[in-house]
Structures are given as structure tokens and as C-alpha cells.
OpenMM code with the backbone's topology and positions (N, CA, C; nanometers):
from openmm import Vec3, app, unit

residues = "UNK UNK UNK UNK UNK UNK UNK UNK UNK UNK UNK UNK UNK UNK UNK UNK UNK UNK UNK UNK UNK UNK UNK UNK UNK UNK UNK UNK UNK UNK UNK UNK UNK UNK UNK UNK UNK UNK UNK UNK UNK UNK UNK UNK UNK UNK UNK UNK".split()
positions = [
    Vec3(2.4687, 0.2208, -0.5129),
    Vec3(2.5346, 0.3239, -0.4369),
    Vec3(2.4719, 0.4564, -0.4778),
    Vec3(2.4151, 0.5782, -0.3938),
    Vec3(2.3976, 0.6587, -0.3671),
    Vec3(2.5100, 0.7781, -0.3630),
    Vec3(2.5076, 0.8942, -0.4281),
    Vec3(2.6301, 0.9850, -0.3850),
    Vec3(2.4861, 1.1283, -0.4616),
    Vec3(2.4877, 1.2200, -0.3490),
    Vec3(2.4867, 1.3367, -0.3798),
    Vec3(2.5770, 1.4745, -0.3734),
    Vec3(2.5526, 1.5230, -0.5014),
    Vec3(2.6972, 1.5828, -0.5308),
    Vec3(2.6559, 1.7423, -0.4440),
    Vec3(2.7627, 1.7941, -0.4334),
    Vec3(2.7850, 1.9404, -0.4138),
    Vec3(2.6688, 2.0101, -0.4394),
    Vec3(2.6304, 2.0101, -0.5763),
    Vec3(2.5434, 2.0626, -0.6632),
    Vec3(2.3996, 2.0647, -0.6168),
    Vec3(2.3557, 1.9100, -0.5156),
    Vec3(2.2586, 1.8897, -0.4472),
    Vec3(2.1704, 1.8150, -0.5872),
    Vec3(2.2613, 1.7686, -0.6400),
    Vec3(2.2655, 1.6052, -0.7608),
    Vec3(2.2252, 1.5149, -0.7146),
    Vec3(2.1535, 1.3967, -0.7465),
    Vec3(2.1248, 1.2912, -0.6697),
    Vec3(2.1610, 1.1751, -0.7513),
    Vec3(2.2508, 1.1542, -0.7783),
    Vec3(2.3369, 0.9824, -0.8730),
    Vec3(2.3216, 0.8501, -0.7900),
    Vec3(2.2714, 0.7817, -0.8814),
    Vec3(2.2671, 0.6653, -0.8102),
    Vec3(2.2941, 0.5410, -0.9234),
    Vec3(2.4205, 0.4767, -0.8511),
    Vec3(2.4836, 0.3842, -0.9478),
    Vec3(2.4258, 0.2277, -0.9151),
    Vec3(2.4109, 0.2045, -1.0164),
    Vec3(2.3746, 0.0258, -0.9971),
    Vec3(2.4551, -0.0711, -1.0665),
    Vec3(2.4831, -0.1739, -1.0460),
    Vec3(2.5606, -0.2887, -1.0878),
    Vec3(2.5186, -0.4453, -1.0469),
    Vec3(2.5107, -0.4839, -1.1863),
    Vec3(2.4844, -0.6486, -1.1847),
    Vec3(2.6041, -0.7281, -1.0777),
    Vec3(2.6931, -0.6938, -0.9880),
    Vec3(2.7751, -0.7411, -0.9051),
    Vec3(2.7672, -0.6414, -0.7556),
    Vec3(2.7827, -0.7275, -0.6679),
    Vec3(2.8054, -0.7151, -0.5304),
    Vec3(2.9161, -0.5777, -0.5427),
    Vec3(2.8994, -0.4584, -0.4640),
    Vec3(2.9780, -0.4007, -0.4745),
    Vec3(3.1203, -0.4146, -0.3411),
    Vec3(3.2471, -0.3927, -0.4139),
    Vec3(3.3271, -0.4947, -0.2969),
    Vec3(3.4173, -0.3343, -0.2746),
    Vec3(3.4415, -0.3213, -0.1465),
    Vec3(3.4975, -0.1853, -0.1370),
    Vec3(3.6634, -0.1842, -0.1179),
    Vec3(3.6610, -0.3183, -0.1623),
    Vec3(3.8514, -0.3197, -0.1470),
    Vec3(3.9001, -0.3835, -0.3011),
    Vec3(3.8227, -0.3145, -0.4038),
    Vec3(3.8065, -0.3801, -0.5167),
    Vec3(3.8775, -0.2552, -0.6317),
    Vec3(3.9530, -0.2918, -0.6943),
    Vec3(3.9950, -0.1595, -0.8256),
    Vec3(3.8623, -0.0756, -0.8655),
    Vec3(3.7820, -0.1165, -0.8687),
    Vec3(3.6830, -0.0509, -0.9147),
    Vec3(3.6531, 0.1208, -0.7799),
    Vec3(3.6869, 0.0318, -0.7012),
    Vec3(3.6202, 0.1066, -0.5648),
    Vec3(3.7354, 0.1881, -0.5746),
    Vec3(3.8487, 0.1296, -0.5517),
    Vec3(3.9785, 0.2732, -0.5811),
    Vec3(3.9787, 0.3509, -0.6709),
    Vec3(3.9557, 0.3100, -0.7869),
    Vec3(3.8894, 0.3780, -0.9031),
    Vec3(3.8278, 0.5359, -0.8892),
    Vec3(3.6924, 0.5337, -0.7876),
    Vec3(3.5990, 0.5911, -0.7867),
    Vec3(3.6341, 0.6913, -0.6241),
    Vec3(3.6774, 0.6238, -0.5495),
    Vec3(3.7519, 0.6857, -0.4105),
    Vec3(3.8587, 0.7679, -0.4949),
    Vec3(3.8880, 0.7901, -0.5941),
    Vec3(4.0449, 0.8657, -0.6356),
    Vec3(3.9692, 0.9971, -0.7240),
    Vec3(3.8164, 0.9491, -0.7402),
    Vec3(3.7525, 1.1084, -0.7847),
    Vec3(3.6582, 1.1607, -0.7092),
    Vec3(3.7265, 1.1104, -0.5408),
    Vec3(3.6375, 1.1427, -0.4573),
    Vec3(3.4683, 1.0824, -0.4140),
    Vec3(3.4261, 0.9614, -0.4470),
    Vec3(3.3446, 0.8820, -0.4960),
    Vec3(3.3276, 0.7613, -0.4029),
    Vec3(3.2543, 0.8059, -0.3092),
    Vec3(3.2948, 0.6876, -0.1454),
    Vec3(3.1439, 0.6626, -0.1287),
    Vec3(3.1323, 0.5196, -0.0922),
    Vec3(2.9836, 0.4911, -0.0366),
    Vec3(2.9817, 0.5650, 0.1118),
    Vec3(2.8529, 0.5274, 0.1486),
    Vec3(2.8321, 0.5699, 0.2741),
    Vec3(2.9477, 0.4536, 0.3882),
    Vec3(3.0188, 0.5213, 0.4931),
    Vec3(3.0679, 0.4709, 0.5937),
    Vec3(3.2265, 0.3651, 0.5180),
    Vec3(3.2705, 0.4475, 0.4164),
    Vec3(3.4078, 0.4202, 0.3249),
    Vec3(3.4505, 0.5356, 0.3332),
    Vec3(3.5824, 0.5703, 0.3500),
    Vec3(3.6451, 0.6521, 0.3099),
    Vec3(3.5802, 0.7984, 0.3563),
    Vec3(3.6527, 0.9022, 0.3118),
    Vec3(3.6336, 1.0352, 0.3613),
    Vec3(3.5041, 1.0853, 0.2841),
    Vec3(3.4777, 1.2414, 0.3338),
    Vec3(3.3262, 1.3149, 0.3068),
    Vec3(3.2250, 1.2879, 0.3818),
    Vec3(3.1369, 1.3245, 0.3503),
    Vec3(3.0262, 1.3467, 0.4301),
    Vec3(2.8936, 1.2630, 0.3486),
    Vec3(2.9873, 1.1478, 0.2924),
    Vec3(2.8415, 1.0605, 0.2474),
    Vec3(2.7478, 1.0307, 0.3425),
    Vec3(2.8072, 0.9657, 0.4879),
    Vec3(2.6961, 0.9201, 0.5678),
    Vec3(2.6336, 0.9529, 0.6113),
    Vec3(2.6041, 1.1181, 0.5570),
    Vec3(2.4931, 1.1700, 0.6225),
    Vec3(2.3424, 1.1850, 0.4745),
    Vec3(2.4044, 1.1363, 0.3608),
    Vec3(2.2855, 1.1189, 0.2891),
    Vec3(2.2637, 0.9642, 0.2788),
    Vec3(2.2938, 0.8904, 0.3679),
    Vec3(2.2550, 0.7542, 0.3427),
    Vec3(2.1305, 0.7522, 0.3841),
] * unit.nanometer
topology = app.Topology()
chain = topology.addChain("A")
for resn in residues:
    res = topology.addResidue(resn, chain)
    for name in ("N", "CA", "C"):
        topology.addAtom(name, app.Element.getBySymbol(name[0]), res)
């Protein structure tokens, strides 16, 4: 997963597992504002 921040940051997270978007982990990260592209609110899908 891809997220560029405000800052014009470029983070990019990786994981040995399938990422599942209805998963604690994913609520987790949606609750500090933290959405893949085409999940949840912001304007990720325009840096996908």
C-alpha cells in the first residue's frame, strides 16, 4: 500500500499477507486516516 502524506511524503507499506480491507488491521489504520486507494475517504485515488 501506497499513501502520500500532506507533506508530499511518499510511504509505502509492505506485508508478508494479503492485505484484507475488512480486517482490524485495516480499521486500525482507516481510524488515523490511513485508506488504500478506492477504501474509504481522501483523496488516495488520485495517487494510485
Amino acid at each position: 500500500m501506497e499513501v502520500i502524506t500532506l507533506e508530499n511524503a511518499r510511504i509505502v507499506f509492505t506485508a508478508a499477507k494479503p492485505f484484507d480491507p475488512a480486517s482490524q488491521e485495516a480499521r486500525n489504520l482507516a481510524a488515523v486516516g490511513i485508506t488504500p486507494p478506492g477504501f474509504g475517504r481522501g483523496d488516495n485515488e488520485g495517487h494510485a
